[in-house]
Backbone as JSON, one array per atom type, in Angstrom:
{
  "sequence": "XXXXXXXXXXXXXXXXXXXXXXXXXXXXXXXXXXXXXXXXXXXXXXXXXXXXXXXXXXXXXXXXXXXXXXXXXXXXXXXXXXXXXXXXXXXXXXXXXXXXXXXXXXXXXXXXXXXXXXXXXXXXXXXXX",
  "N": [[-30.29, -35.33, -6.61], [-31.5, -32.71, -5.65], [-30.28, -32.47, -3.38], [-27.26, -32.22, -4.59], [-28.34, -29.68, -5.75], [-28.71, -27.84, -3.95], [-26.62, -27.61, -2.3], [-24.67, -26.54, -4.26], [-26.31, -24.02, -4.51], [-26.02, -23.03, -1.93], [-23.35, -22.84, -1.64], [-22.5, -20.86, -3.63], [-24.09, -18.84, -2.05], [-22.67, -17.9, -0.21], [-20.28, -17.59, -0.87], [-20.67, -15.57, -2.38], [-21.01, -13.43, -0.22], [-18.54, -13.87, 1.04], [-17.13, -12.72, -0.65], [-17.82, -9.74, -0.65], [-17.39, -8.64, 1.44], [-15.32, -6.24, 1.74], [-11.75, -6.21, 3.58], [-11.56, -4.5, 5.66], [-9.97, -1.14, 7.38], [-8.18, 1.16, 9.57], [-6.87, 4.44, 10.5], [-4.24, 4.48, 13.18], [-2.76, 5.97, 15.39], [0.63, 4.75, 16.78], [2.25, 3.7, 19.51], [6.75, 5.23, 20.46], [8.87, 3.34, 21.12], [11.94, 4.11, 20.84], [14.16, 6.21, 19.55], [16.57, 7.68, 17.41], [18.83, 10.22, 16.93], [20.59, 10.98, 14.58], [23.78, 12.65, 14.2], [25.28, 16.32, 13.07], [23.99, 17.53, 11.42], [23.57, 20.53, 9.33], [22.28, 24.07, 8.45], [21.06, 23.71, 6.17], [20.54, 21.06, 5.25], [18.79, 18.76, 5.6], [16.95, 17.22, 8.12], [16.82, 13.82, 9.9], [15.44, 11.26, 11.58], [15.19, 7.97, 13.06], [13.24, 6.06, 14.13], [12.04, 3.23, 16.08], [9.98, 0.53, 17.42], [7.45, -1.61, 18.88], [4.6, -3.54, 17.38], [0.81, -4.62, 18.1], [0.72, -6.74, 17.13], [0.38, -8.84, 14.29], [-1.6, -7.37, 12.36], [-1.1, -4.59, 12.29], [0.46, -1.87, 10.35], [3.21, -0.06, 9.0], [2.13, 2.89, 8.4], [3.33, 6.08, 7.9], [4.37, 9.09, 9.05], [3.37, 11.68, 10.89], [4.68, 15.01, 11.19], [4.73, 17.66, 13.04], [5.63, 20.89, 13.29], [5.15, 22.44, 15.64], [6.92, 24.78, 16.62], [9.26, 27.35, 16.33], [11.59, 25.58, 16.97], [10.96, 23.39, 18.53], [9.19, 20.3, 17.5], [6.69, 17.92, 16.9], [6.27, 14.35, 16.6], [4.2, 12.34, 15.27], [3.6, 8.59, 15.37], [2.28, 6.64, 12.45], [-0.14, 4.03, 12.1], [-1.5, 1.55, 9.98], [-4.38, -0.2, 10.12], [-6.03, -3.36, 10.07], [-9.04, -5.08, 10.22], [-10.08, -8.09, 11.12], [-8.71, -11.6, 10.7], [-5.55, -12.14, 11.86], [-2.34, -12.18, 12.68], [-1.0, -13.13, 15.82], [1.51, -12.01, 17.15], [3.68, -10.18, 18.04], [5.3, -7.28, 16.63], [8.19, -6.07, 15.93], [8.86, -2.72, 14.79], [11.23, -0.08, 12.71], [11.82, 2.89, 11.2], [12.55, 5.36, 9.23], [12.36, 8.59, 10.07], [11.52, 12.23, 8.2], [12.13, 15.2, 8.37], [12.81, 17.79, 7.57], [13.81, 21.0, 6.74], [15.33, 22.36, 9.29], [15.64, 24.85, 11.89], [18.16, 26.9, 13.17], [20.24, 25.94, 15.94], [19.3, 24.43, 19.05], [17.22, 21.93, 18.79], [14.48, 20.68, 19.59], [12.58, 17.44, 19.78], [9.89, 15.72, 19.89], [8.12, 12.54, 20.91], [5.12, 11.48, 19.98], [2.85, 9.47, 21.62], [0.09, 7.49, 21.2], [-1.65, 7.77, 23.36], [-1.22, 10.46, 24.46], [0.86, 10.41, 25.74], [4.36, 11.37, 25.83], [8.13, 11.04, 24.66], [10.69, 13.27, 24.51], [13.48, 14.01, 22.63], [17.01, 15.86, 21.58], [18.12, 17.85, 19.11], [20.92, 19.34, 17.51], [21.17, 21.78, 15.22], [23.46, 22.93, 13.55], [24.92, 25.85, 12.16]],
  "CA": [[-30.24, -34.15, -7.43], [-31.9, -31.69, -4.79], [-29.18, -31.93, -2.23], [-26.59, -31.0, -4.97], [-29.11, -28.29, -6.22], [-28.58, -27.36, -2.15], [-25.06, -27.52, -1.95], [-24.41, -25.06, -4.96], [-26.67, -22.37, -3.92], [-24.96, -22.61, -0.51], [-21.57, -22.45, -1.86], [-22.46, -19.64, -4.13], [-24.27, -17.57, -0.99], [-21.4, -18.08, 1.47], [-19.1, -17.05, -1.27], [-20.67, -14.1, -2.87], [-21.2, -12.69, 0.75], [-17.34, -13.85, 1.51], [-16.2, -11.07, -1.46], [-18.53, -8.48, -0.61], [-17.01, -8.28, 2.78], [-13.4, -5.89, 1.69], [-11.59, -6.0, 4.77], [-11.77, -2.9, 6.67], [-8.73, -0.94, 8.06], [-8.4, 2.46, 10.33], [-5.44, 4.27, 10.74], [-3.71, 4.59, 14.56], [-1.45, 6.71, 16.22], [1.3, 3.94, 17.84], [4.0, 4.62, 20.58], [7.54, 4.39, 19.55], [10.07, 2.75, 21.75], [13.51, 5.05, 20.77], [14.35, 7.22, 18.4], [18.29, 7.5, 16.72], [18.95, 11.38, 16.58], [21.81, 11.51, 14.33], [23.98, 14.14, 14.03], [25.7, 16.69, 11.84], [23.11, 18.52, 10.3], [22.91, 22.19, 9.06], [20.9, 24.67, 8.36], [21.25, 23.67, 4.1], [20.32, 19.28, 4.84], [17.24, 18.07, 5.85], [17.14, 16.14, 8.76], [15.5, 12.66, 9.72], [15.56, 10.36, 12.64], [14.79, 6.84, 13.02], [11.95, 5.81, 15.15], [11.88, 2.05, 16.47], [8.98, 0.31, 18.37], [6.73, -2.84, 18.07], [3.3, -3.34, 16.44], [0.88, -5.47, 19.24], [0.02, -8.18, 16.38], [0.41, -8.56, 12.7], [-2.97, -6.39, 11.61], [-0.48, -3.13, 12.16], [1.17, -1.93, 9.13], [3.36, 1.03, 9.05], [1.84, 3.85, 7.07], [4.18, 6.88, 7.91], [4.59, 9.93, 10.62], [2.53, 12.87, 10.84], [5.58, 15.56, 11.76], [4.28, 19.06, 13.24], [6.53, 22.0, 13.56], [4.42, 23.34, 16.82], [7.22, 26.12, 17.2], [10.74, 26.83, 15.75], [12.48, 24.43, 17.92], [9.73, 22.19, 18.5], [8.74, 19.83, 16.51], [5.79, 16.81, 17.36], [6.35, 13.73, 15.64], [3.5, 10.73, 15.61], [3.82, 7.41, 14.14], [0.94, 6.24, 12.23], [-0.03, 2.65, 11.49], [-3.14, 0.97, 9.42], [-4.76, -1.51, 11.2], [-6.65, -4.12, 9.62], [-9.6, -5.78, 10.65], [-9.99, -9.35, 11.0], [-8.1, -12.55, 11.46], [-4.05, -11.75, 11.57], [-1.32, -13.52, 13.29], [-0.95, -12.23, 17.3], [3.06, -12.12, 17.68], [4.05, -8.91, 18.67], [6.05, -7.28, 15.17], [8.6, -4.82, 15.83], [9.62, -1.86, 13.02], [12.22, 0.58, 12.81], [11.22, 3.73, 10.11], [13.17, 6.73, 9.17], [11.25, 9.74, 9.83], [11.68, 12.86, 7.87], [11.9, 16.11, 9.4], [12.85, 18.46, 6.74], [15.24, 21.93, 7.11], [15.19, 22.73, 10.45], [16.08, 26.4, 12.36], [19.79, 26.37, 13.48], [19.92, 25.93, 17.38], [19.01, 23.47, 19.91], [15.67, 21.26, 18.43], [13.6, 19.47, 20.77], [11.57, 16.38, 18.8], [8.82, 15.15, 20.92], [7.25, 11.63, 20.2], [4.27, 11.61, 20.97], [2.33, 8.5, 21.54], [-1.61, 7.74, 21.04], [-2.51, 8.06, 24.81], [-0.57, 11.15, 24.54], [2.26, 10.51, 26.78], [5.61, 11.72, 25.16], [9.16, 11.46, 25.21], [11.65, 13.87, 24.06], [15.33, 14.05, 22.4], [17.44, 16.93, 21.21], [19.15, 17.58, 17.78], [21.3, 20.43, 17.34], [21.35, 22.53, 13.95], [24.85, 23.64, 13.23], [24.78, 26.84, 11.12]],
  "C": [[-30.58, -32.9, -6.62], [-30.75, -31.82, -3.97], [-27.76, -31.58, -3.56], [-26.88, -29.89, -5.48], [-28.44, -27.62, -4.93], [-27.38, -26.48, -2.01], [-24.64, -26.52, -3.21], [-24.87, -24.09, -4.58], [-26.03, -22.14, -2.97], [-23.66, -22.57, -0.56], [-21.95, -21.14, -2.51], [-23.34, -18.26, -3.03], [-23.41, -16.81, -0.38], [-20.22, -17.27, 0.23], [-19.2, -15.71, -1.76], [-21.04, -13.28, -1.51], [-19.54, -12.6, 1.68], [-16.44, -12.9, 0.1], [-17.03, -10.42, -1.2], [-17.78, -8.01, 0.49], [-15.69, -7.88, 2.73], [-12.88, -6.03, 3.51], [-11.09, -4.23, 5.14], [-10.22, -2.51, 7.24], [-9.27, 0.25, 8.55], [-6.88, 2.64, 10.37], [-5.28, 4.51, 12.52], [-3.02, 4.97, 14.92], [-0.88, 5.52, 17.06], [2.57, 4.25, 18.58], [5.42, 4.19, 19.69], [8.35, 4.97, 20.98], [11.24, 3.97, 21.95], [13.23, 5.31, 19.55], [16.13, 7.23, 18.38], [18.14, 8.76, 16.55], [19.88, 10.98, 15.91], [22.36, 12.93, 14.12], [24.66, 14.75, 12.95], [24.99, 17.25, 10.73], [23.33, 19.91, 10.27], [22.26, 22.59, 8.52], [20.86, 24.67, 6.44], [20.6, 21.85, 4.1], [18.8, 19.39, 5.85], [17.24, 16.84, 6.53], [16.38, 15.31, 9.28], [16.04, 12.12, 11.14], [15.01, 8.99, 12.5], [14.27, 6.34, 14.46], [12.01, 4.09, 15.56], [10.19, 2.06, 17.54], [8.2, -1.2, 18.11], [5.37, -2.68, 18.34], [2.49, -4.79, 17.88], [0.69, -6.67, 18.2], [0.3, -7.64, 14.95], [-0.95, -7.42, 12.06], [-2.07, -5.03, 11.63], [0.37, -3.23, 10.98], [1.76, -0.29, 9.19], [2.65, 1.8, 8.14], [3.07, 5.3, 6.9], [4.23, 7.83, 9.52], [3.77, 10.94, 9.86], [3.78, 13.73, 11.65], [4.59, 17.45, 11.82], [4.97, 19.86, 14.26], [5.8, 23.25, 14.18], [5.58, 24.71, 17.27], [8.3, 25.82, 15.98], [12.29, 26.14, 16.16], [11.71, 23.43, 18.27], [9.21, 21.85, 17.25], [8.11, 18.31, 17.37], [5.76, 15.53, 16.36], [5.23, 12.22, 16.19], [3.81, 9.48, 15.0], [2.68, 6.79, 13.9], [0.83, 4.93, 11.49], [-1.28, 1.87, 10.93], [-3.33, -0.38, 10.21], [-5.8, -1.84, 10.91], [-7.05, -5.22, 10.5], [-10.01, -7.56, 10.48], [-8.85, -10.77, 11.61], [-6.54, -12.2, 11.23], [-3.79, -12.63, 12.89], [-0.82, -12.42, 14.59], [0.79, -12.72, 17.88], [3.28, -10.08, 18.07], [5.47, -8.67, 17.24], [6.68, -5.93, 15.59], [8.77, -3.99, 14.47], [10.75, -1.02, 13.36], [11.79, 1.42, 11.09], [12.34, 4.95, 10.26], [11.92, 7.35, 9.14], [11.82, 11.11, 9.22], [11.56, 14.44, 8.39], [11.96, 17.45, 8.3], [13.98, 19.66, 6.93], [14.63, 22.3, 8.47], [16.12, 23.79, 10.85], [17.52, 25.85, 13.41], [19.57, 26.57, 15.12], [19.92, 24.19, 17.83], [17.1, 22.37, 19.49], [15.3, 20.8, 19.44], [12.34, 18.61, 19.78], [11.51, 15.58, 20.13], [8.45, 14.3, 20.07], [6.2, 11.51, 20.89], [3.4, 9.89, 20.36], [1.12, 8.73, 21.29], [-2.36, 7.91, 22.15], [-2.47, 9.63, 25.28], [0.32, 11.77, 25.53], [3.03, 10.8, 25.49], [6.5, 11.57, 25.6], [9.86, 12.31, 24.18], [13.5, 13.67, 23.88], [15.48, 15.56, 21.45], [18.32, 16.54, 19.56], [19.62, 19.03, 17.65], [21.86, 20.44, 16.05], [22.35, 23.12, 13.62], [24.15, 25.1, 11.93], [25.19, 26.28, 9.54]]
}
């Protein structure tokens, strides 16, 4: 009778201390591979690109882009991903995301990606009138 007295309290410790514990996340600036300019935009559509790259392990989860229109031809685009703590599955998970850019000034664009170390690469999109 005492050792299953035992064995309940120690199931009910272990368990009410295994839900107290939410799992934790942060978010992360992650690099991205290529980017898809398409083209054919003017200055009336709202234009997007598609970002590729891969995640180092399942715990990454896309969340979205942080886009900042540092001039009027520049534009800084990050990709941001939640990243959950704990046990996850270590394959390497690519994505592929449209990113949103919005109306952009007629001309020559330059969209910088910028990574989390803050290396960058750049591509062009030109704004038809």
């Amino acid at each position: 009778m005492k050792n299953v007295f035992l064995v309940i309290m120690a199931l009910v410790t272990f368990g009410s201390q295994a839900m107290a514990k939410a799992p934790t996340t942060h978010e992360q600036i992650v690099g991205v591979n290529d980017a898809f300019i398409p083209s054919g935009f003017d200055s009336s559509s709202d234009a997007f690109v598609v970002v590729s790259g891969i995640f180092p392990s399942g715990c990454y989860q896309w969340k979205g882009a942080k886009v900042d229109h540092t001039g009027p031809l520049l534009h800084e685009v990050r990709a941001i991903a939640n990243v959950f703590e704990g046990m996850c599955i270590m394959v390497m998970m690519p994505f592929q995301k449209e990113v949103q850019l919005g109306k952009l000034a007629v001309g020559d664009n330059t969209i910088r990606f910028v990574n989390g170390d803050g290396t960058y690469f750049e591509k062009h999109l030109t704004i038809e009138q």
